[in-house]
C-alpha positions in Angstrom: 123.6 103.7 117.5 121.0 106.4 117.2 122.2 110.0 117.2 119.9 112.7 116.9 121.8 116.3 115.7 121.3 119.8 116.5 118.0 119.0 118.7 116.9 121.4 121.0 116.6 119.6 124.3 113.4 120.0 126.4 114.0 118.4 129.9 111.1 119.2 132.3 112.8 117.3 135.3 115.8 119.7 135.0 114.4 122.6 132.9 116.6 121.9 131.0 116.4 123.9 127.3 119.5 123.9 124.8 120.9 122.6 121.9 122.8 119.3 121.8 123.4 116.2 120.5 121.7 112.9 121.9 123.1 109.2 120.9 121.4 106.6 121.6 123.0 103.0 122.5 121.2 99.8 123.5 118.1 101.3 124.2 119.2 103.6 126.9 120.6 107.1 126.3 124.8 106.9 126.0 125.7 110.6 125.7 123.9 114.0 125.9 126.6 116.3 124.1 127.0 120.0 122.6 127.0 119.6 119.2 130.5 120.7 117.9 132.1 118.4 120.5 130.3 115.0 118.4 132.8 112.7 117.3 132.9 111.9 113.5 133.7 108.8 113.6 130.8 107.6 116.2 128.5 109.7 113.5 129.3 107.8 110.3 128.3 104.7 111.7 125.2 105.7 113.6 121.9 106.6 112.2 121.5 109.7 112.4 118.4 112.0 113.0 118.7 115.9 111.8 117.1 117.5 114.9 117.4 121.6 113.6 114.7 123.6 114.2 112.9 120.8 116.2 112.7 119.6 120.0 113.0 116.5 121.6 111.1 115.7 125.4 111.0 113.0 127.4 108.3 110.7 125.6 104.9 111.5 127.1 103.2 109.0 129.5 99.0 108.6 129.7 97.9 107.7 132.4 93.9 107.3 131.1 93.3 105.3 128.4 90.8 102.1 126.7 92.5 100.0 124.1 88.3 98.1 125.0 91.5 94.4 124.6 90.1 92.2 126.0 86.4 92.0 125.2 86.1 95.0 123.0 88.4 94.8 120.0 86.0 96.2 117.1 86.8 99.5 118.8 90.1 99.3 119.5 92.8 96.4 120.9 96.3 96.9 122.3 98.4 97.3 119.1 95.9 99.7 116.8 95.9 101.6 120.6 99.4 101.9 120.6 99.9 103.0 117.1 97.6 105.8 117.9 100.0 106.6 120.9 102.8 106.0 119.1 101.2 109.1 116.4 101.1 111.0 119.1 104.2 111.2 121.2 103.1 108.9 123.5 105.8 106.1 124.8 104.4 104.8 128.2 100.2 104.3 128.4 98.2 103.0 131.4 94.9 101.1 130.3 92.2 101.2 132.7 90.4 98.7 133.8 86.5 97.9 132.2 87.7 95.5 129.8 86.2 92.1 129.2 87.1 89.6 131.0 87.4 92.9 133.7 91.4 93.2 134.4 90.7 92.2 138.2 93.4 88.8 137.5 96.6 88.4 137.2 96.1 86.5 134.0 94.7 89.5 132.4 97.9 91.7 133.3 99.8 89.1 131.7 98.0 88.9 128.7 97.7 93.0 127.8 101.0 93.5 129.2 102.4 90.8 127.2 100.8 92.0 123.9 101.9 95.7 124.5 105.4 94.7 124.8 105.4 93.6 121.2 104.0 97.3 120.0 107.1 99.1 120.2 105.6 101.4 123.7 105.1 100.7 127.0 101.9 99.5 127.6 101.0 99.0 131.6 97.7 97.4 132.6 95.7 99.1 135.5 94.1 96.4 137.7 90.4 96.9 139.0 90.1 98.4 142.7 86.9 96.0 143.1 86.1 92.5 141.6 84.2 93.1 138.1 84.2 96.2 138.8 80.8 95.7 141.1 82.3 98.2 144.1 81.6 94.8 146.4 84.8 93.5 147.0 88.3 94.3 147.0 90.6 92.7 144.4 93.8 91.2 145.6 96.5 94.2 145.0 99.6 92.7 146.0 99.5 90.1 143.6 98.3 92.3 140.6 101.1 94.1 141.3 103.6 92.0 141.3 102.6 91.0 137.9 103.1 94.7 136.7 99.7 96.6 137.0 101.4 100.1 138.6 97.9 101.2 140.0 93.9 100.5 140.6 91.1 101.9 139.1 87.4 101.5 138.4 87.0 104.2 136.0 84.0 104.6 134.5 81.8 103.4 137.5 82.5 105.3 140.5 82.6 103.4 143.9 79.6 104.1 145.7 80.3 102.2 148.8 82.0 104.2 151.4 83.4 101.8 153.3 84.9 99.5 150.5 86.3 102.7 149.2 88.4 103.3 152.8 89.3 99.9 152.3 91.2 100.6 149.3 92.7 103.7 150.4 94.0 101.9 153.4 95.6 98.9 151.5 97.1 101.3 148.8 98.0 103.9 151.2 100.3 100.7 152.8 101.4 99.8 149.4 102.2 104.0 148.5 100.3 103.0 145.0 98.2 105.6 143.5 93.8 104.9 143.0 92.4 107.2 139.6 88.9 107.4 140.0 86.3 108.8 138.0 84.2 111.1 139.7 80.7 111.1 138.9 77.7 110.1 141.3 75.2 108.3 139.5 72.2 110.0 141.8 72.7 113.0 139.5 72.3 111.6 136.0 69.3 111.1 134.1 71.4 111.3 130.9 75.0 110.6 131.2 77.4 112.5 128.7 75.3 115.5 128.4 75.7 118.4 130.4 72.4 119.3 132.4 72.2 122.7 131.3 72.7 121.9 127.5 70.1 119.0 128.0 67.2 120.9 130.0 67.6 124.2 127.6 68.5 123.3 124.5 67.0 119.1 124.6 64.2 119.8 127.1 65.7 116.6 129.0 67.7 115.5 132.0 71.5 115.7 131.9 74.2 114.8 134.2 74.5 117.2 137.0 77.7 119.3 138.0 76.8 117.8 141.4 78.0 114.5 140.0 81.4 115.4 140.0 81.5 117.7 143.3 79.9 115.3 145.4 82.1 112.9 145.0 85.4 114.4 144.7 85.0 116.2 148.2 83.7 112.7 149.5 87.1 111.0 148.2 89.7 113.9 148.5 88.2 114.2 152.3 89.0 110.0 152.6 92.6 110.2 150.9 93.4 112.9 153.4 92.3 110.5 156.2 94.3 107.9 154.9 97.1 109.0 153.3 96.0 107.3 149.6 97.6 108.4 146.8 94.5 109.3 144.7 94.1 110.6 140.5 91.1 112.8 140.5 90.1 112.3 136.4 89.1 113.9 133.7 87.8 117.0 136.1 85.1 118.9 134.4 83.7 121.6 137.1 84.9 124.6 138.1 84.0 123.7 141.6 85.6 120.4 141.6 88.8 122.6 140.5 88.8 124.2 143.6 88.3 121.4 146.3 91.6 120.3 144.3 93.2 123.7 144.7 92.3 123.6 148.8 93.8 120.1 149.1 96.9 120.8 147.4 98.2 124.5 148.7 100.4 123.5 150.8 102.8 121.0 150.5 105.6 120.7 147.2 105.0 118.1 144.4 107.4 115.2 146.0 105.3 115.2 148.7 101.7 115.4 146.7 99.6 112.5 147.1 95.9 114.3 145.7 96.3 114.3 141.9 94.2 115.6 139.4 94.3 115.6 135.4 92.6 117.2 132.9 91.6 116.2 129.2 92.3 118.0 126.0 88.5 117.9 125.7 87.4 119.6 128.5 90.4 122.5 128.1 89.4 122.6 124.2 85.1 122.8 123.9 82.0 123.8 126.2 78.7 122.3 125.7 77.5 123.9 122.6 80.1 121.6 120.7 77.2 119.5 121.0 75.0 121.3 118.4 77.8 121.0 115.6 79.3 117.7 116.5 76.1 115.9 118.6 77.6 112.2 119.9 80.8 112.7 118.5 81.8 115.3 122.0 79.6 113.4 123.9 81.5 111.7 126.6 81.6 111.5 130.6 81.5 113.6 132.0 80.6 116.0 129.6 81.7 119.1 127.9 80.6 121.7 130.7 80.0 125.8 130.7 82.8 128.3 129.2 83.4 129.7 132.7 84.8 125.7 133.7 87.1 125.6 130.6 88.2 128.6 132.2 88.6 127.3 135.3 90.1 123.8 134.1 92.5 125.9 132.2 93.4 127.9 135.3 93.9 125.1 137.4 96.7 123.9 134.9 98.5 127.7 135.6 98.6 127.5 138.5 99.2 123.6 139.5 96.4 122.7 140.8 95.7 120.3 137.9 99.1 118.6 137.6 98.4 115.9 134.7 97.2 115.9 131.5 95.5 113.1 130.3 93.4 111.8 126.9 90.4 109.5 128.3 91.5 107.8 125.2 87.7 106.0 124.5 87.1 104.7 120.9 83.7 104.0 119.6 82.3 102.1 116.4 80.6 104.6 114.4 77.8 102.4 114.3 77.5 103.0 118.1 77.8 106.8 117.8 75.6 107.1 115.2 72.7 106.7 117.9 70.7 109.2 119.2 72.5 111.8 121.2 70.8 110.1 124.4 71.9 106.3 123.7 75.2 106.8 122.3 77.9 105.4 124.5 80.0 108.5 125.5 83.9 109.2 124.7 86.1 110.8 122.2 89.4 109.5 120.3 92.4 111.6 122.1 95.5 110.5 122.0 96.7 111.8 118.2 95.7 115.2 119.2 96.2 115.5 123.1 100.2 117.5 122.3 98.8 119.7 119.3 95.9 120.8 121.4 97.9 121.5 124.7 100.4 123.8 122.0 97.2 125.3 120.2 95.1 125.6 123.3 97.5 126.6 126.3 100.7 127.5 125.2 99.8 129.5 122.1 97.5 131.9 123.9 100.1 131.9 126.6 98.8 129.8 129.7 101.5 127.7 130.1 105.3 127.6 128.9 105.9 124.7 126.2 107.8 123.3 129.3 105.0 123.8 131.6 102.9 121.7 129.1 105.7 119.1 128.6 105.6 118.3 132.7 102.1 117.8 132.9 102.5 115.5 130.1 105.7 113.6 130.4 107.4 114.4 133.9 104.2 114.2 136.2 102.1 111.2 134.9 105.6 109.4 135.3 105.8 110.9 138.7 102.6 109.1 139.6 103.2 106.0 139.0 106.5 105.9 139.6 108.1 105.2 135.9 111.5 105.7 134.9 110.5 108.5 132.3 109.8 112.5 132.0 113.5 113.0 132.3 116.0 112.5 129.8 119.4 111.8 131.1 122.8 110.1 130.4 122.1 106.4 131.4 118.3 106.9 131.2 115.7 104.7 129.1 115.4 106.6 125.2 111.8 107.0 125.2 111.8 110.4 123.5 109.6 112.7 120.8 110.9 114.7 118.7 108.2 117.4 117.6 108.5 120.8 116.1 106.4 123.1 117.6 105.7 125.8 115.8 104.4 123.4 112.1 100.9 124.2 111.6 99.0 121.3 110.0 95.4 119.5 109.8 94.2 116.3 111.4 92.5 114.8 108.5 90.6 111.2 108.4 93.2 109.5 107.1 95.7 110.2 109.9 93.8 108.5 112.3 95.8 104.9 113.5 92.9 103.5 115.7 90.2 101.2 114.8 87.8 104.1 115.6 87.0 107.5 114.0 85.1 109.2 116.7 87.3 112.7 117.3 85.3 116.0 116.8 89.0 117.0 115.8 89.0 115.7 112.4 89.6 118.5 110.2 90.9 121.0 112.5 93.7 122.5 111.8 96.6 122.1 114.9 99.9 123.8 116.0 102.7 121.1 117.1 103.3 118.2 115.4 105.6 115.1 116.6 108.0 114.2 113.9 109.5 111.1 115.8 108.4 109.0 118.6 111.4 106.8 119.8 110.7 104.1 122.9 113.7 102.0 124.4 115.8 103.6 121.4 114.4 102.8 118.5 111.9 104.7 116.0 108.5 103.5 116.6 106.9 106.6 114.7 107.8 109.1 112.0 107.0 111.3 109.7 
């Protein structure tokens, strides 16, 4: 038995926030208890965790990220992935879909989810919404599903064609499983990863267009209202595509929500100009954008408009990013330093509660796809971190646990630090 003392419980399902004492039996959570009411006798033969002055939540859930296994392992693969995750809090992951072979087969579900079982967290494999990810034909969902993959995406090449794209909605609409797509027209890019304002006045080049993301999130969130999909908008960037969210959402209360959209510690944290001091290292799509849509990215997690937060977890060799700015493939490390940033960036400054943050990182990416996690209770799977929130301290190179190094966040010094990451009861991180 597990038994961790004098925590102070953080329960975003319940709002839950006191102290207590949580054993831990068989992988599942036994009893939720004050403290002074903890029998001795179950304590001396448990190991025990001293929670004072620290919390514990509901272990946080990703729903966006690339462990590049299959087909891409030099950056990353499932277990170095996981390790990362594990650093961070992290005890359920979804990995999209551009791997190689693409994960459009049942055989490829098998094969990731089977590897992430042996990591210690709960690793779920996305399937692809079209064959190879060529936005021609459909893949076959039902039986990608039934060998675990909990949703459908084509991230990182948007579906073009309309009427494939209904297709999908329709079929997952039937199947009440969620689509994440990645929003960004290709008819607006000349360089990808670089916003077109920094790239026409500070590179004298094309960029990728704010239009990229606009036109394509009113084009899908005007199709999922038609047909009742339940649809991820990710990684939102604009200030505009913010508020064709906020319209579709108004009305209506979470339970019943089936537009979704999620924001990335990136796009909260830096603008554009992080481009002059860190050049391909921030370079990612779609890009670091203007202060006024941080601002407006950080609004839209006040006031719910953006209800996930998410890394884009993307790992690059630094031979790869040590291209030129415009041939560098684009994406940042994220999932060590997605929790310290959302306690540095939003709930230090005071735009959201620690619980506020905790929801759109545990409770509502479980939501989604319909995981048993985001809530601790008696009975319930112990997938939990244990973090302190207030310990200052400085991602340095040699924290990093994936195969890649490519975070503008090495160095910086972070508020909120996860001290324990425990999945299906047992310690998979510490510190």
């Amino acid at each position: 038995m597990l038994v961790i003392k004098n925590v102070r419980l953080l329960d975003p399902f319940e709002d839950r926030d006191g102290i207590v004492d949580i054993s831990i039996e068989n992988g599942r959570i036994k009893k939720i208890t004050d403290p002074v009411r903890s029998a001795s006798d179950e304590l001396s033969e448990s190991e025990v965790i001293d929670g004072s002055g620290l919390c514990a939540a509901p272990g946080f859930v990703d729903v966006h990220v690339h462990f590049r296994d299959p087909g891409f392992t030099y950056k990353e693969d499932v277990k170095s992935g996981s390790a990362a995750a594990a650093f961070g809090g992290f005890t359920s992951v979804v990995c999209m879909a551009n791997t190689s072979p693409v994960a459009d087969s049942t055989q490829i579900i098998d094969d990731v989810m089977k590897r992430g079982a042996a990591t210690g967290i709960r690793v779920y494999q996305a399937g692809s919404v079209t064959k190879g990810l060529k936005g021609k034909e459909l893949t076959d969902f039902e039986a990608l599903m039934s060998h675990g993959a909990p949703g459908f995406t084509d991230d990182g090449i948007p579906i073009l064609d309309e009427d494939i794209l209904r297709r999908a909605m329709e079929r997952s609409a039937a199947l009440k499983v969620p689509l994440s797509f990645h929003e960004e027209d290709p008819a607006y890019i000349e360089n990808n990863g670089i916003n077109s304002d920094y790239a026409k006045t500070v590179l004298g080049i094309g960029g990728s267009d704010r239009q990229a993301e606009i036109s394509m999130i009113e084009r899908d969130v005007a199709l999922a209202k038609e047909t009742g999909a339940i649809i991820n908008v990710q990684h939102i960037s604009t200030a505009e595509g913010v508020d064709i969210i906020r319209k579709a959402v108004q009305t209506g209360s979470l339970s019943e929500r089936k537009i979704h959209a999620e924001a990335c510690p990136h796009h909260f944290t830096l603008t554009q100009e992080a481009l002059t001091d860190h050049g391909t290292l921030v370079k990612m799509n779609p890009p670091l954008r203007l202060e006024s849509d941080r601002q407006a990215v950080i609004e839209g997690l006040k006031d719910g408009t953006i209800d996930l937060i998410a890394t884009d977890h993307a790992p690059h060799s630094s031979e790869e990013k040590a291209r030129e700015l415009t041939s560098a493939p684009s994406g940042i490390l994220g999932l060590q330093t997605a929790f310290a940033l959302g306690v540095t960036r939003l709930v230090k400054p005071g735009h959201l509660t620690l619980m506020e943050l905790l929801k759109k990182m545990s409770l509502n990416p479980a939501r989604l796809y319909g995981f048993d996690a985001g809530h601790i209770y008696e009975g319930g799977p112990a997938d939990i971190t244990v973090f302190d929130p207030d310990e200052e301290w400085f991602f340095s190179g040699d924290l990093i646990r994936s195969k890649s190094v490519n975070s503008p966040f090495v160095g910086w010094k972070l508020t909120g630090r996860v001290r324990y990451t425990i999945c299906g009861g047992k310690v998979v991180f510490k510190i």
